[in-house]
DOKE-175688 format. One line per 4 residues: their letters; for each residue x, y, z of C-alpha. Coordinates in steps of 0.1 Angstrom, whole numbers. Layout:
BEGIN
a> X/Y/Z ~ ...
//
This chain:
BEGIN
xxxx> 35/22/103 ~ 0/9/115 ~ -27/-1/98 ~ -45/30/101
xxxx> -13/50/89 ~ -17/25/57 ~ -51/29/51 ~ -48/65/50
xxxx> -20/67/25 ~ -37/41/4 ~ -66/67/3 ~ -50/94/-4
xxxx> -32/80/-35 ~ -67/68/-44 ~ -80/97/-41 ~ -104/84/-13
xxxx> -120/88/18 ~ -104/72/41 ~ -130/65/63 ~ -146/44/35
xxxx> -115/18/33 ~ -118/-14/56 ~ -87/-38/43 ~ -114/-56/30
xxxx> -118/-45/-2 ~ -104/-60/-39 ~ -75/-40/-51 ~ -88/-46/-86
xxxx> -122/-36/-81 ~ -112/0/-60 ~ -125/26/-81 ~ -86/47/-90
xxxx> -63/16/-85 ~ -43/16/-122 ~ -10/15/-130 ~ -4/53/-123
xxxx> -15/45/-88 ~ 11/16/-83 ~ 37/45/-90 ~ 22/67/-67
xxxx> 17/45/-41 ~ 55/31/-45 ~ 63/69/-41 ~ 40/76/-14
xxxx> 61/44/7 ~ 95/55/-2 ~ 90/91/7 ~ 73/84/37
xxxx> 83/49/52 ~ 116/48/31 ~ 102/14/18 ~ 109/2/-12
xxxx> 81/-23/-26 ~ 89/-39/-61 ~ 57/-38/-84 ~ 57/-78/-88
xxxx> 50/-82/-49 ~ 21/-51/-50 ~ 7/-72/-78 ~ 3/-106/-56
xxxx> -22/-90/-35 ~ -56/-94/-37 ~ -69/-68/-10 ~ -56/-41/9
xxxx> -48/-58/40 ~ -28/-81/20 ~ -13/-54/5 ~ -5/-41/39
xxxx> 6/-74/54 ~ 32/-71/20 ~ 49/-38/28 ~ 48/-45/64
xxxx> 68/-76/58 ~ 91/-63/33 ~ 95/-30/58 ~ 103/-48/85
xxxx> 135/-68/64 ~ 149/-39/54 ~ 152/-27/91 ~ 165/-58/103
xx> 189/-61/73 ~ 200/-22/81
//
């Protein structure tokens, strides 16, 4: 998945443009990012990526590229536990 591939799933379970999503941004001050859209972006990553990102590590991100940098790291464990 690249960054690009990220940021536009991020959007769309924001319900955002993606074009207006650097990395830079706060999670907690993105207009749409609540609980529901924790679940739907934990969906969104095991329907799509077949990654499966527990809640407590979503919650020690601060902003999106963190968030990213997360699931990239937890993605690529599960492929080189597999």
């Amino acid at each position: 998945m690249t960054r690009d591939e990220f940021l536009q799933d991020f959007a769309r379970c924001l319900q955002q443009d993606t074009c207006q999503l650097t990395g830079e941004e706060q999670l907690d001050s993105l207009p749409g990012w609540d609980s529901l859209a924790v679940v739907i972006f934990m969906a969104q990553l095991d329907k799509t990526y077949r990654a499966n990102v527990p809640p407590a590590k979503i919650k020690q991100a601060q902003t999106v590229n963190e968030l990213y940098a997360i699931v990239i790291h937890l993605t690529n464990d599960a492929m080189s536990q597999a």
